[in-house]
Every structure is written in structure tokens, then in C-alpha cells.
N, C-alpha and C positions, 0 to 999 in steps of 0.2 A: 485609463478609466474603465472603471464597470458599465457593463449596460443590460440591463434586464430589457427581453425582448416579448414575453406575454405580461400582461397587465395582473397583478400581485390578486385582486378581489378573486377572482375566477380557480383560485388554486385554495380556499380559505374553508371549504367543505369537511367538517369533520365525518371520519368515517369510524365509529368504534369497533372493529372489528380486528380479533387477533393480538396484537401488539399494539394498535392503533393507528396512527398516523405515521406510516415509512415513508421518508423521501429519502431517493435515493443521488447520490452525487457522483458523477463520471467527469476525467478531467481528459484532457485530450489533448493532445501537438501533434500535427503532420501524422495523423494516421488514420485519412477519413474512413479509407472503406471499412478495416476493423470498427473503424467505429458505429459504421452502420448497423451493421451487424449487433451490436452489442447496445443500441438504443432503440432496435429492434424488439429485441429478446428482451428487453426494459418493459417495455411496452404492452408486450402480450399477457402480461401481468393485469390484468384486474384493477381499476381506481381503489378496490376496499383492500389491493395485497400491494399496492403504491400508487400512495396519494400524490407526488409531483416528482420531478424530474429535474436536477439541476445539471447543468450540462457546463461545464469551463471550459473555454476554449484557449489555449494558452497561447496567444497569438499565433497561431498555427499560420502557415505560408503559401498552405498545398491544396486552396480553395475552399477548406474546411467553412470559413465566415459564412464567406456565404452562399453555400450549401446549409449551412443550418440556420440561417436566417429565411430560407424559404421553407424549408423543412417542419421549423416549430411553428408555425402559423397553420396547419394540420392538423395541431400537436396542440390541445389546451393543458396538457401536464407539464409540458416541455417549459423553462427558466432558462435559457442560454445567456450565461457569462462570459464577458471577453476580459482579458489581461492584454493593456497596454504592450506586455513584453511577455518574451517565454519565464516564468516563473518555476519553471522545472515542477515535476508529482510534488514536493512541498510546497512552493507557493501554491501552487494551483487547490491542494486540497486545504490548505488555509483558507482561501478563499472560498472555495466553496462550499465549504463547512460553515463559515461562519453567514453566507449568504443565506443557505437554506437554514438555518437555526433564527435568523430575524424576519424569513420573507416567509416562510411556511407551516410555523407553530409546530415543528415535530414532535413525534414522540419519543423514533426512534430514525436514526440516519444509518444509508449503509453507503458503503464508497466503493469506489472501485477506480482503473485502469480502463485508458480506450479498449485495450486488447484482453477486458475481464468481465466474464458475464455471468451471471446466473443460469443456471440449466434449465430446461424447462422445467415450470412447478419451483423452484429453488425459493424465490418470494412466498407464496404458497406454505412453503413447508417449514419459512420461519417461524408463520405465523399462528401453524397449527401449534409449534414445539411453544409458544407462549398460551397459547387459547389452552395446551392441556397443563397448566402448569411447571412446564419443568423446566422454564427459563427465571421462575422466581426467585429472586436473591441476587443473577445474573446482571451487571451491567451490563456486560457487552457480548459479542457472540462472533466466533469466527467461523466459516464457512468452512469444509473438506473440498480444496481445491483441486482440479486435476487439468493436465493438459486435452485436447479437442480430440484424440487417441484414446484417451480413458488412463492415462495413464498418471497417478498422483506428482503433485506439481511441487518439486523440494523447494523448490524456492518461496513456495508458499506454506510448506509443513510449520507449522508454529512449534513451538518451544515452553519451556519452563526456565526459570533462571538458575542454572547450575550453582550458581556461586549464595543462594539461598536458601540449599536444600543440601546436607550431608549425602544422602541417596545419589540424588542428583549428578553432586559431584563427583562421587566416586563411579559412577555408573560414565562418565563425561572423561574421563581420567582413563575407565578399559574400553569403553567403545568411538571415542571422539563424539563427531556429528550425533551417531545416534543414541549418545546417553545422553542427550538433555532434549531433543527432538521429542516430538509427538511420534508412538511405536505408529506403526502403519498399520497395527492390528485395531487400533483406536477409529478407524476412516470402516471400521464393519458393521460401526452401531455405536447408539449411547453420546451420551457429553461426557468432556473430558476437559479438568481445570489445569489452565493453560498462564504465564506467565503474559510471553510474547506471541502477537502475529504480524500478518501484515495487513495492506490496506486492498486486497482482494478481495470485496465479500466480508468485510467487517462491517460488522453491525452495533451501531454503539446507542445507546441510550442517552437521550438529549439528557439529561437527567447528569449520566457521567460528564456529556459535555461541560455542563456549566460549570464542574468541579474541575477537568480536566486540562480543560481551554483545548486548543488548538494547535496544529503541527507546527514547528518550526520554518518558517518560509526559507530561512538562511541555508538550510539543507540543499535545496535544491532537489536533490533526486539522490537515491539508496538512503535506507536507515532512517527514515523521517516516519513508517509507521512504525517500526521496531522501539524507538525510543519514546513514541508517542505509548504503544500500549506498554512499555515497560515503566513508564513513569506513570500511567493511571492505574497499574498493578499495585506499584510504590505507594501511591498515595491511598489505598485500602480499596480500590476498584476489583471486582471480580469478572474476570475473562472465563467464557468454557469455548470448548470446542464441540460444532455439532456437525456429526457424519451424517447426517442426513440432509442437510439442508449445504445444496452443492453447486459449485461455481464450475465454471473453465478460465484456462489463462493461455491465449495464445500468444506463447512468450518466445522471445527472440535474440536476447541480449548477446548470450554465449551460444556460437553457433561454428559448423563446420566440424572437422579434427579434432586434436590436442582435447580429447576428453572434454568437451565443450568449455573447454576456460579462457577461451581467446575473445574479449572484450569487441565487439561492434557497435556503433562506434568507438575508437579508442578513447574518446576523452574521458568515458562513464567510470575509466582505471580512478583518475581522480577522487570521485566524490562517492564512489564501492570503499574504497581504502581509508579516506580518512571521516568517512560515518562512523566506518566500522569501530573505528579506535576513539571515538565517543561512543557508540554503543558499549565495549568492550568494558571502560572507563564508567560507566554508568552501573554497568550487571556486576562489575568484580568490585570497585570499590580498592582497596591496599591490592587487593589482589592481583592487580591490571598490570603492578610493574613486570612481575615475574610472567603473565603469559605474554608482555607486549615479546617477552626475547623468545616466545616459541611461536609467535606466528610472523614476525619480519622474514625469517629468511624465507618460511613459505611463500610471501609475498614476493619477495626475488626471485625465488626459482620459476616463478610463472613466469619471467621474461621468455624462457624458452619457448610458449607457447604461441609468443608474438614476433615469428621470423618477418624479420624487412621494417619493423618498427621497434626496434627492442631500442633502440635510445630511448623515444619520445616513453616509453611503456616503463623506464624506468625514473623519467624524468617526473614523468607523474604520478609514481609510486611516492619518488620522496619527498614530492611535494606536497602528497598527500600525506606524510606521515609526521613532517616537518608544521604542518595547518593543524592537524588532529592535536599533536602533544600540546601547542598552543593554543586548544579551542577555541581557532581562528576561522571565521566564517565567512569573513568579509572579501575574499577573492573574487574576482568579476569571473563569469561565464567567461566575456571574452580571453581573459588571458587564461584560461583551462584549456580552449582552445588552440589559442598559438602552441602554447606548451606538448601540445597533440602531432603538432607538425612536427612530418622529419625535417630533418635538416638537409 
């Protein structure tokens, strides 16, 4: 069950300023102290640069409740949501998207990760980029994300849909990653129209919501914002990207050696692998059979990267590839799990 912890009247304050009414949504599991951090930096925001604060807690285990059950009573912006169970970044931001679009009249929502914040000013500066006009025509807006070093965040680099754009493609065909990537010359200034992002620092227009609906909860985690903006792109929605209005991502996923591609925890192999191959299936269209046979073996060869688990890291490669061609969602967490165990 849901449980809204400040009373709904108290958060009902129109404030016309800028873009108007931004509520912002953070979902969160076991990862309080980031989190502090990062509803902090919410926070220092101005009520006229965010009007309320939706906060999901996805059954977190690690004290997170109630710590933030003492916390928003502080807090008159703060909306803390609990999830019965962990719902993984997809259920969670299902939830709390759909919370804050019926509990706080938005205008516009922006999301994020426990471990994803705004810079300082970053709210501030979305809302100048709307007050001068050049977010008009825009539904949505993606942030220029960087890691807490300064240094740009690939995993948050947004995209164009190669397989929609001749250019594109052939540019995707001699450079890989970075022919359909956002150039990195793009993060020096200016908007920049953009197919796909992720859910760091996106900012969407209650407006796109109501046309767009809502992430897929089945997802679980990876690829649930990539298919979310690539399907409001689809459906005639306009994504830009703006370098100036800027986040951080203190990301952890792939960590250590092996060229950071060794999965921590290992279950996330799972549901990285067979998003991906609904995403893939989604942007290519006829096109998906011919690249599924150029990136499988990629996917295998990274077993090398997983010494002392290379069973379970293959086990849940093909299991994840065997879900994906079946656009089968229904797997429990718990058996992703087991599946994770060595033997």
C-alpha cells in the first residue's frame, strides 16, 4: 500500500513562475545517505523553482522509512511514498509519477535516482530556459548529466534513434556508440533534439504525461526510461536536450577493472540484457533481427569480465535473451536472483 505522509491541502499553492508548477519525483532503495544528499540539494531549490517533492521509497530495508518519516515533517514540500515491495526504478517511477500528476496539479515533473541531483541552480535554470522562451514547442527536457568529478555521465548521454534517420544511421554504422549519441560538443551550450534519454534529470510536461501514460512497472530496472522517451518521441512528443540546466549521477553500477563492465550486483546482468532487446526491438523495427546477431556475442564475450561468476553471468545472459525475444516480463525478482547464485 501507498501512504502519503504530508497532508495533500498544504502542497495546492500555485506558483506561476517560469515553467510553473515543477514537482519533482526521487525513488529510492537502500540507499539512504545518497539520498540525503540528493533531497537536500532538492530542497535548496526555492518553492517558486519546486513546488512539492515526491519521494518513493521502494521498500527500502536500510532504515530509509523511517528516517524519512521523521525527516518530511520538517519538510511541508516533502510527499513520501512507500511500496509495499521493492518495485525496482520502473515500478517505483510508475508510481510516483502517477502520485504526483493526481496529488499536486503539475505543470511540469522532473525524476530522478536516489543517487541523481541537480547542481546547484540546475531547477533555477530550467526554468529561466522556459521564462525566455526556448523551451516552446518542447515537451520534454533532458538535463546534461555529469558524474560528481565533472566529468560527463555516458550512461546518461541521450541519443537519437539511428534507425529513423539515414544520417544517423550511417554515422552509427562508422562510429558505433558515438553516431547516434548526443556529440559531447553539444553539453557547451544550446538545445539539442534528441530522440531518447534517461530518467536523470528529465523533465516532462504533465501535458506529454497525459498522452504518454506511464513507465512500464514490469521493467523493473534498465531501459524503462529509454523506452518510455522513445515511445513519447514515437508518438509525435518533442524531447531537446539542454547543456545548461545540469544534474549529477553518482553512479555505481559497473565498478572496479575489466574496463568498468563487470555488473554489481550481478543480478542487474538480467534485466541490462533483456530491456535492452525490447529497447533494440522497439528503435529498429525489421531491423532488430540482423543487429540481434551483432550484439549476442558482445554479450558473451563480457563473461570474461565476470571471473568467479562466469556460470551465473551467463546464465542470466540467456535468460535474459530467451524473456527479451519472448516479450516476457512476468519473471519474479526472486528467481533473477537464485539464478545469480553460484553454484
Amino acid at each position: 500500500m501507498n501512504e502519503t505522509l504530508i497532508p495533500e491541502p498544504a502542497l495546492q499553492t500555485h506558483t506561476p513562475v517560469g515553467a510553473g508548477r515543477l514537482v519533482a519525483v526521487v525513488v529510492t532503495y537502500n540507499r539512504l545517505e545518497k539520498l540525503k544528499v540528493t533531497l537536500d540539494r532538492l530542497l535548496e531549490s526555492p518553492a517558486h523553482d519546486l513546488a512539492a517533492l515526491v519521494v518513493v521509497d521502494n521498500a527500502s530495508t536500510d532504515g530509509t522509512g523511517d528516517w524519512l518519516t521523521a525527516w518530511a515533517v520538517d519538510h511541508p514540500r516533502a510527499d513520501v511514498v512507500r511500496s509495499a515491495t521493492n518495485q525496482g526504478g520502473a515500478g517505483g517511477f510508475a508510481m510516483g509519477m502517477k502520485h504526483a500528476m493526481s496529488a499536486h496539479d503539475p505543470d511540469w515533473l522532473v525524476v530522478m535516482d536516489d543517487d541523481g541531483r541537480p547542481e546547484p541552480g540546475g531547477l533555477a535554470s530550467f526554468h529561466e530556459l522556459h521564462r525566455s522562451g526556448a523551451l516552446t514547442g518542447w515537451d520534454a527536457v533532458a538535463a546534461a548529466v555529469y558524474f560528481p568529478g565533472g566529468e560527463i555521465c555516458e550512461m546518461n548521454r541521450p541519443s537519437r534513434n539511428p534507425f529513423w534517420s539515414l544520417s544517423h544511421f550511417l554515422a552509427t554504422a562508422r562510429k558505433g556508440r558515438d553516431g547516434f549519441h548526443l556529440p559531447r560538443s553539444a553539453y557547451d551550450g544550446g538545445l539539442s533534439a534528441i530522440d531518447v534519454t534517461s530518467f536523470v534529470g528529465f523533465f516532462v510536461s504533465a501535458q506529454a504525461v497525459r498522452r504518454a501514460g506511464y513507465p512500464d512497472p514490469e521493467l523493473f530496472i534498465y531501459g524503462d526510461d529509454a523506452l518510455y522517451t522513445l515511445g513519447l518521441s514515437a508518438s509525435g512528443g518533442r524531447i531537446c536536450f539542454a547543456a545548461n540546466v545540469r544534474f549529477e549521477h553518482d553512479f555505481s553500477t559497473f565498478t572496479g577493472g575489466d574496463s568498468g563492465q563487470r555488473f554489481r550486483p550481478l543480478w542487474k546482468v538480467y534485466y541490462h540484457h533483456r530491456n535492452l532487446l525490447l529497447l533494440y526491438r522497439q528503435a529498429a523495427g525489421w531491423l532488430f533481427w540482423p543487429v540481434l546477431l551483432l550484439i549476442l556475442p558482445k554479450w558473451i564475450l563480457k563473461v570474461r569480465h565476470h571471473p568467479g561468476v562466469r556460470r551465473a553471468y551467463l546464465r542470466l545472459t540467456f535468460m535474459a535473451v530467451r524473456d527479451g525475444l519472448l516479450r516476457r516480463l512476468g519473471r519474479s525478482h526472486r528467481s533473477v536472483l537464485e539464478a545469480a547464485a553460484e553454484e
